[in-house]
C-alpha positions as CSV (number, residue, x, y, z in Angstrom):
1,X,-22.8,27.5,14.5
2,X,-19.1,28.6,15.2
3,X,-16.5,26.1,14.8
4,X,-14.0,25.7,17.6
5,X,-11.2,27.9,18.4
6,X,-7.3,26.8,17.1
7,X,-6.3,26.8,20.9
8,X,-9.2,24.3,21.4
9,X,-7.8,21.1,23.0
10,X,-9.7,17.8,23.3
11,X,-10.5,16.7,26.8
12,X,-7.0,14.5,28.1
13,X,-9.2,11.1,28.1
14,X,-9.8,11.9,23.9
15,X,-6.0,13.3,23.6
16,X,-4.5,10.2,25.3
17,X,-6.5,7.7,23.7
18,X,-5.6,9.2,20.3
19,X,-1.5,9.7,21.4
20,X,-1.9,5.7,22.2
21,X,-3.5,4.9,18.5
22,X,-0.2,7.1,17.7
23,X,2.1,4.9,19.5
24,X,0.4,1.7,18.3
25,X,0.4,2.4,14.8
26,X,4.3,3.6,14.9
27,X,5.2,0.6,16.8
28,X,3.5,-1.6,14.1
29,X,5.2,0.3,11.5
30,X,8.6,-0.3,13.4
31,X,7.6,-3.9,14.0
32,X,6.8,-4.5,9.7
33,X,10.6,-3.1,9.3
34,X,12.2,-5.4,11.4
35,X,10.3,-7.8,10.1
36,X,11.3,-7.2,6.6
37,X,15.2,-6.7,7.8
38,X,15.1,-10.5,8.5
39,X,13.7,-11.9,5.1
40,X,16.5,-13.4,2.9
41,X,16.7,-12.9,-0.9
42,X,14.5,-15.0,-2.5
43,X,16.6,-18.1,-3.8
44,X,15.7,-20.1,-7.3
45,X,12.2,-21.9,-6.4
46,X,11.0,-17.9,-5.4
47,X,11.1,-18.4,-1.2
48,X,12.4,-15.7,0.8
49,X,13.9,-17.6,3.6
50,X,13.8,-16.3,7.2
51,X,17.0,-15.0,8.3
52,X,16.0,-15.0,11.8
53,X,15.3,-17.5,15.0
54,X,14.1,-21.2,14.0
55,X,12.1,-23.2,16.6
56,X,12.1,-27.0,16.2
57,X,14.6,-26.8,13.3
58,X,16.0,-29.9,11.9
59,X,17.2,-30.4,8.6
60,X,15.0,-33.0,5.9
61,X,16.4,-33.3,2.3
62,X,18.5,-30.3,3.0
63,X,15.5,-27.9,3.8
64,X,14.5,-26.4,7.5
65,X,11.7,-28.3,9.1
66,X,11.4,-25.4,11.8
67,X,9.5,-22.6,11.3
68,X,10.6,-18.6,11.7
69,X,9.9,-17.2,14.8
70,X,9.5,-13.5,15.5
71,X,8.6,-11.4,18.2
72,X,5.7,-9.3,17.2
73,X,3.0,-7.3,19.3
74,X,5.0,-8.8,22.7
75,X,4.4,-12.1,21.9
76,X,6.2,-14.6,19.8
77,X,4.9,-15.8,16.3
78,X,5.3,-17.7,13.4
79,X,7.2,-15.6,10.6
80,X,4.8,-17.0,8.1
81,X,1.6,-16.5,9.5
82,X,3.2,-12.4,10.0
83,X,4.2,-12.4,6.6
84,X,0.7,-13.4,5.6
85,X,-0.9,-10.7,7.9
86,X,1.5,-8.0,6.4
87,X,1.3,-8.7,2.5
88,X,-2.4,-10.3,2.3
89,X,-4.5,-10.0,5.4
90,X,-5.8,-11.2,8.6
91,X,-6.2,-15.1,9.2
92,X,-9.3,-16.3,10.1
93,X,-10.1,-18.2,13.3
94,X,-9.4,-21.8,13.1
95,X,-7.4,-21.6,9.7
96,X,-3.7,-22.0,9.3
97,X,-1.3,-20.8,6.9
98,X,0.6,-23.4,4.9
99,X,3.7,-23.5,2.6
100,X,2.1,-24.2,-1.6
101,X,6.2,-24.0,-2.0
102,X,7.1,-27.0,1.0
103,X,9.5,-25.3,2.4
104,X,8.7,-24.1,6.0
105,X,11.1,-20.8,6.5
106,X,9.8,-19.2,3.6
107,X,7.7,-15.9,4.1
108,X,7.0,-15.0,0.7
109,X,3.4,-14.2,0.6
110,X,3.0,-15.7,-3.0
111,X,3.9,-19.2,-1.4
112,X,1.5,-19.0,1.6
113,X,-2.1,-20.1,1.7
114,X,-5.1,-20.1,4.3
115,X,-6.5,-23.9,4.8
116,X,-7.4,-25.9,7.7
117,X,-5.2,-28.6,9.9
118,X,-6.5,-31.0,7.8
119,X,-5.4,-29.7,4.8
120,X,-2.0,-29.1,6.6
121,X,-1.8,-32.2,7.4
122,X,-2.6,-34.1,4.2
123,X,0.0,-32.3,2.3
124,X,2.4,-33.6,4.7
125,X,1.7,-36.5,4.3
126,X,1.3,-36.7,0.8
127,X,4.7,-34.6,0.1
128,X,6.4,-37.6,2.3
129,X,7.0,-35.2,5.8
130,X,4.6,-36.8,8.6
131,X,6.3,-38.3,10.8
132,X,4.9,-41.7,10.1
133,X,5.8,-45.3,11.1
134,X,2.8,-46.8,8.9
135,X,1.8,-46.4,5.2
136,X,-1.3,-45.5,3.0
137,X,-1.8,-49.5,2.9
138,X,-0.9,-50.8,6.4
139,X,-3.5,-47.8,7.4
140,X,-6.1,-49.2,5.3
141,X,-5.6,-52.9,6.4
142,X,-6.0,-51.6,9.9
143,X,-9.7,-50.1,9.6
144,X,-10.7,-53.1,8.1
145,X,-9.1,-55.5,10.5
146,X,-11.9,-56.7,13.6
147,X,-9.1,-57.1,16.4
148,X,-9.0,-54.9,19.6
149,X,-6.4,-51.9,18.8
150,X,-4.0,-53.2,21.4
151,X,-3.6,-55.9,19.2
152,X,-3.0,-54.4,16.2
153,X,-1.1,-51.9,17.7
154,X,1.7,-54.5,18.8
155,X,1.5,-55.8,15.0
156,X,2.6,-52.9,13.7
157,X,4.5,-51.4,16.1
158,X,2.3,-48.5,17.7
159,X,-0.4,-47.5,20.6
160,X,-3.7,-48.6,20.7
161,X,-4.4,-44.5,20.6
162,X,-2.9,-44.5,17.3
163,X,-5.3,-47.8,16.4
164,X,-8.2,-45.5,17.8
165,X,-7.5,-42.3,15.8
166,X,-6.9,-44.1,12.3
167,X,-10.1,-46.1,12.9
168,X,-12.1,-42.7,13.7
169,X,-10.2,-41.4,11.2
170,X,-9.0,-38.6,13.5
171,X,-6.0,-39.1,11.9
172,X,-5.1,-40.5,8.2
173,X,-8.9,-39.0,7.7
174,X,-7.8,-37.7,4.1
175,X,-7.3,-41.5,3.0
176,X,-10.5,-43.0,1.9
């Protein structure tokens, strides 16, 4: 069998789709360095912190409660969930990447971890960040009090929705 001439040229469909690949892989390339341009020297607990656009930021104990944002495949992201597609790998459907450092602008990828909501959400509340009007205590007392949830919501100060979720334990589900 003789192997194809050096003028040989793929049909344009085969050509194009490969000059797209091209593109797409140059434009990630570009993408990963301006990404990288906007992590910070890491400081003296190890986090890079992101040097660009916060969304929600407000300040807690003098660290960022926003998250990075960046702008990545035309769409906006968080700069931790990139930084943990760049350094580690994809993220799996229905898993989120947390912060094992607490401190949400970091991108390092050594600080990052895959868990689910749940998990999210327990270590905010253990590490003293949910936004919470009720303790570990009051929650308990609640599930074990018999009273319709408007009720007890007007005791301590919140919805009957919020009643609903503890008792279903759609919410404070980590606290047994």
């Amino acid at each position: 069998m003789r192997g194809l001439h050096k003028s040989y040229r793929p049909p344009l469909s085969k050509r194009a789709s490969s000059l797209q690949e091209e593109k797409s892989a140059l434009l990630k390339r570009i993408d990963i360095i301006r990404f990288l341009e906007k992590c910070g020297d890491p400081n003296e607990r190890g986090c890079w912190p992101w040097l660009g656009s916060i969304v929600h930021s407000r300040r807690v104990s003098g660290m960022h409660a926003g998250n990075g944002s960046f702008r990545w495949e035309d769409s906006s992201k968080m700069a931790h969930r990139i930084s943990y597609e760049i350094h580690i790998g994809p993220i799996p459907r229905g898993l989120c990447v947390r912060h094992k450092c607490d401190n949400s602008i970091c991108v390092n990828p050594e600080h990052l971890e895959l868990g689910t909501a749940k998990d999210n959400n327990h270590d905010k509340a253990i590490r003293g960040r949910a936004a919470r009007k009720l303790t570990a205590a009051q929650v308990q007392k609640i599930r074990a009090d018999k009273r319709i949830g408007r009720v007890i919501g007007a005791d301590y100060g919140v919805g009957q929705i919020t009643i609903s979720n503890i008792k279903t334990k759609r919410s404070w589900a980590w606290l047994t």
